[in-house]
C-alpha positions as CSV (number, residue, x, y, z in Angstrom):
1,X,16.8,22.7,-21.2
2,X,15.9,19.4,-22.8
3,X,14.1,17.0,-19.8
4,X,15.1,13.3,-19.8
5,X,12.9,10.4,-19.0
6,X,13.7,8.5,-16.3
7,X,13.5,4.6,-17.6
8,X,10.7,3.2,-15.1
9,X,13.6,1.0,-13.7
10,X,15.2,4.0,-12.2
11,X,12.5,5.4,-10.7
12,X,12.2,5.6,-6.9
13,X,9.9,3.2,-5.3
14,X,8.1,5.1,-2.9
15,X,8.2,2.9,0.3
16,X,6.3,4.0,3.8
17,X,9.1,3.8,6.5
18,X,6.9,2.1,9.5
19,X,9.0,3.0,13.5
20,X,7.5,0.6,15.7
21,X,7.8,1.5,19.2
22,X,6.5,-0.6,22.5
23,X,7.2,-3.3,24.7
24,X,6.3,-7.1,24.4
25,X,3.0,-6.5,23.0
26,X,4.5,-5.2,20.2
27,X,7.3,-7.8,19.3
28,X,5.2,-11.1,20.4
29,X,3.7,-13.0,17.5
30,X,5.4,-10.1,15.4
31,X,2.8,-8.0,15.5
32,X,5.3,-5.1,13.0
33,X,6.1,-7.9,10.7
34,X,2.4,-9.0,10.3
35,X,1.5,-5.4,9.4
36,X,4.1,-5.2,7.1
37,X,2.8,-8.1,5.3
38,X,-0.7,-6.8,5.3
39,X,0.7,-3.8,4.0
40,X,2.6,-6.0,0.9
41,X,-1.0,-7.8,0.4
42,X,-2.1,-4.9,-0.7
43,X,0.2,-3.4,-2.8
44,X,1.9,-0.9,-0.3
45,X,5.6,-1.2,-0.1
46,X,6.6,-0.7,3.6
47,X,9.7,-0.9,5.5
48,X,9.4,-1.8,9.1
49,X,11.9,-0.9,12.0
50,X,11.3,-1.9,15.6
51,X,12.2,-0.5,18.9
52,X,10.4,-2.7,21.8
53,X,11.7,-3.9,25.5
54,X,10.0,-5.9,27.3
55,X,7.8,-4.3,30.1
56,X,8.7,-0.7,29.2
57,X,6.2,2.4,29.3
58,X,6.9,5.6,27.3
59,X,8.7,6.7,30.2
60,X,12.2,4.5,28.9
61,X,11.6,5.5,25.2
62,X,11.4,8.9,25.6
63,X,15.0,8.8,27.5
64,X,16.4,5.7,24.9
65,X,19.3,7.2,22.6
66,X,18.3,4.4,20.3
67,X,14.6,6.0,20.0
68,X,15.9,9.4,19.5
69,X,18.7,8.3,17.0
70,X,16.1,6.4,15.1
71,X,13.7,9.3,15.3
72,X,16.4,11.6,14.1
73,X,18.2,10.4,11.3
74,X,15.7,7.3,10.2
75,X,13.6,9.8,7.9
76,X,10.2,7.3,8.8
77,X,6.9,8.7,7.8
78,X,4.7,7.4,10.6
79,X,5.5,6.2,14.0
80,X,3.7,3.6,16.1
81,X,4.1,4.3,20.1
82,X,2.4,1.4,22.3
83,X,2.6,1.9,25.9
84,X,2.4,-0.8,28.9
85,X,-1.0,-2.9,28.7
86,X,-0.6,-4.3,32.0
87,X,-1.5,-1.2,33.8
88,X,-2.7,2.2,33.3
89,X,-1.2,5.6,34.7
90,X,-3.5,8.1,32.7
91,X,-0.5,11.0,33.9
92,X,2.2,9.2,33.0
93,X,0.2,7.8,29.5
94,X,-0.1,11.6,28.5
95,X,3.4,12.6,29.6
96,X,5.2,9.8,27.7
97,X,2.9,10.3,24.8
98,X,3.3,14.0,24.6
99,X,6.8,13.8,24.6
100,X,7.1,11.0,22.1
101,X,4.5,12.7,19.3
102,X,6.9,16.3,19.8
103,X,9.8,14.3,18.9
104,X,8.5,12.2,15.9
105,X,6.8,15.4,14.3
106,X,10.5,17.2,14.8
107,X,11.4,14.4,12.4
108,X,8.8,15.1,10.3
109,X,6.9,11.7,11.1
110,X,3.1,11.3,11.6
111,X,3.0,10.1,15.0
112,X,0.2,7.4,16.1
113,X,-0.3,4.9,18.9
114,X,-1.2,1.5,19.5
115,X,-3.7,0.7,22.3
116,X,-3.0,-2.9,23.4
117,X,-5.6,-4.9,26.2
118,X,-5.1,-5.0,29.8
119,X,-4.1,-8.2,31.6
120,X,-7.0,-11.0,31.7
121,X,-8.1,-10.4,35.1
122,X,-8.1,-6.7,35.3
123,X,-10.3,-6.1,32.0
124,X,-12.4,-3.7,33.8
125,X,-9.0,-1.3,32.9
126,X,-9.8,-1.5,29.4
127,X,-12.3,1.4,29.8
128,X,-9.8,3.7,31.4
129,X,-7.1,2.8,28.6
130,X,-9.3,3.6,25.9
131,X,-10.8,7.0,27.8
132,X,-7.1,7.9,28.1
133,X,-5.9,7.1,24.5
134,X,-9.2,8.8,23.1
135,X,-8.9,11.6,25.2
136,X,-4.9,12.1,24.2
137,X,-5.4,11.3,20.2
138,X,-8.6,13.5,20.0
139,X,-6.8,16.9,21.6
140,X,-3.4,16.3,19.8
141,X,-5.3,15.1,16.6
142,X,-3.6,11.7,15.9
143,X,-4.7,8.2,15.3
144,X,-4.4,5.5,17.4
145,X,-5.0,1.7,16.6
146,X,-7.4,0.5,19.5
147,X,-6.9,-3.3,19.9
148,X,-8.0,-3.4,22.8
149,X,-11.7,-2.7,21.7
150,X,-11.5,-4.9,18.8
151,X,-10.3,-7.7,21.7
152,X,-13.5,-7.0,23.0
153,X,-16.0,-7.4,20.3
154,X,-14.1,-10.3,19.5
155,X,-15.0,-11.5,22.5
156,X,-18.5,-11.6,22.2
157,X,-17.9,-14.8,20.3
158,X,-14.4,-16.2,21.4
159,X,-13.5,-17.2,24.5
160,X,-10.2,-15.5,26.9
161,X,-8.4,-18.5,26.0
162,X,-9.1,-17.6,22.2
163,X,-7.0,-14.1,22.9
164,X,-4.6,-14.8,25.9
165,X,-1.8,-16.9,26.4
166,X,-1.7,-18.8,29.6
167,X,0.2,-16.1,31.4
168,X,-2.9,-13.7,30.7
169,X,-0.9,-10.9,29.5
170,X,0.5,-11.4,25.7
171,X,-1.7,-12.4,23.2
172,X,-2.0,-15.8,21.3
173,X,-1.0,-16.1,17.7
174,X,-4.8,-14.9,17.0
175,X,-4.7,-12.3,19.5
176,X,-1.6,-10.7,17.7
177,X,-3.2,-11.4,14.3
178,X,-6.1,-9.4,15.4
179,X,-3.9,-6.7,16.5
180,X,-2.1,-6.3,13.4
181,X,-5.2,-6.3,11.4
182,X,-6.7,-3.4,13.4
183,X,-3.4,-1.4,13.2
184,X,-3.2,-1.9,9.6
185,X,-6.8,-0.4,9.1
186,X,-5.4,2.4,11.1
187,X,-2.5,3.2,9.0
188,X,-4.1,2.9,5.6
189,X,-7.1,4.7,7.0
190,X,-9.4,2.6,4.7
191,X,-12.8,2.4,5.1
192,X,-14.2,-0.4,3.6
193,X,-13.3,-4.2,4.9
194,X,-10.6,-6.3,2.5
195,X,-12.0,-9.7,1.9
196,X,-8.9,-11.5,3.4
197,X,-9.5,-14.7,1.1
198,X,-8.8,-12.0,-2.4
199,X,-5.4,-11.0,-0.9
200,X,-2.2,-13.2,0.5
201,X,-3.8,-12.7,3.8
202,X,-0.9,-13.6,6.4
203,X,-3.5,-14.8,8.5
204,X,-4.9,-17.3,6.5
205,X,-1.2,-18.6,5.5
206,X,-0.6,-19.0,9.7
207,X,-3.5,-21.3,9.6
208,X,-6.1,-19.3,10.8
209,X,-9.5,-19.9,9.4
210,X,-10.6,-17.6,6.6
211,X,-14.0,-17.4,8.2
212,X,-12.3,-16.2,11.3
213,X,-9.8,-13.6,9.6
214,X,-13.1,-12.0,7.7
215,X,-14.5,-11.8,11.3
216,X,-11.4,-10.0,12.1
217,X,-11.2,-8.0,9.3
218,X,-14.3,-6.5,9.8
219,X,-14.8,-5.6,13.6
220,X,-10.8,-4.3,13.1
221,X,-12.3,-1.5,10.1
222,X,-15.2,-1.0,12.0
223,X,-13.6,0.1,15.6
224,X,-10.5,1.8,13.8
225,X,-13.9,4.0,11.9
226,X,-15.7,4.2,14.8
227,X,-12.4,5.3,17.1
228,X,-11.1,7.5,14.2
229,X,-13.7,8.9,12.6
């Protein structure tokens, strides 16, 4: 049998289908869309969905017929589950999250979560959160994107105001920035820091100062290492 050659212009693009799944935190400052053009920075082509109510734990997403119809028939490769920030039920965390990772791997989708920070005057929850996401992504062997800890070296620098919006719960434009950044370095699984100024960094474009983005940058790789291994 004689094999043709496909002219390049009819190969398939391979494109990484992205499901986003969360609350606010997920769809203020458009945390997915910032990913995605991280993602086009660097020369992966990506398609981003996103399923996010505001206030919503894993509890509503597991029992969404939009989630399971997306989960079922959108053929994604990796799926991005962020639970409520504002509080943390560590029994409810790991029952949500169990049931969500069984039904993205029936779908044949690597399943990984997205650890946002707790509200500005309850930090001290931040250690719980991260126990609990840890804990969860270390037994079930998954990734998880821990903003959260990147919030707080950022911290060590930048001020609350820097990171939360007046109402202390969503992030500022930065905040977000600094989440997509760290769930970008948790997709890709790289392990060296870009240099934001070499890339079409959306960061930069928003206005942020490139000093600022490499700051970023860097403590993002470094905690999505250090939380990852």
């Amino acid at each position: 049998m004689k094999m043709q050659n496909i002219p390049p212009s009819k190969k398939r693009e391979v494109i990484m289908k992205l499901l986003f799944i969360g609350n606010s935190h997920t769809y203020f400052n458009d945390v997915a869309g910032t990913v995605l053009r991280l993602l086009a920075a660097t020369g992966e082509k990506s398609h981003v969905t996103m399923l996010a109510r505001g206030g919503k734990a894993f509890s509503f997403h597991t029992s969404d017929p939009g989630v399971s119809f997306n989960l079922r028939y959108g053929g994604y490769d990796c799926v991005i589950a962020q639970d409520r920030g504002s509080s943390f039920d560590a029994e409810a965390f790991e029952a949500g999250a169990t049931a969500l990772k069984k039904m993205a791997e029936a779908s044949n989708a690597r399943f990984m979560l997205f650890m946002p920070w707790p509200l500005r005057d309850n930090r001290a929850v931040q250690h719980d959160m991260t126990e609990g996401y840890l804990s969860f992504c270390r037994r079930e062997r998954c990734r998880f994107a821990p903003a959260g800890e990147v919030f707080n070296r950022l911290l060590s620098t930048l001020s609350l105001d820097d990171l939360y919006r007046e109402d202390g719960c969503h992030a500022t434009p930065l905040g977000g920035y600094a989440a997509a950044v760290t769930i970008f370095y948790t997709v890709t699984d790289r392990k060296r820091t870009i240099d934001p100024t070499k890339i079409d960094d959306p960061g930069i474009a928003d206005g942020i100062s490139p000093e600022l983005c490499r700051k970023i940058h860097t403590e993002a790789c470094y905690i999505s290492r250090l939380y990852n291994g």
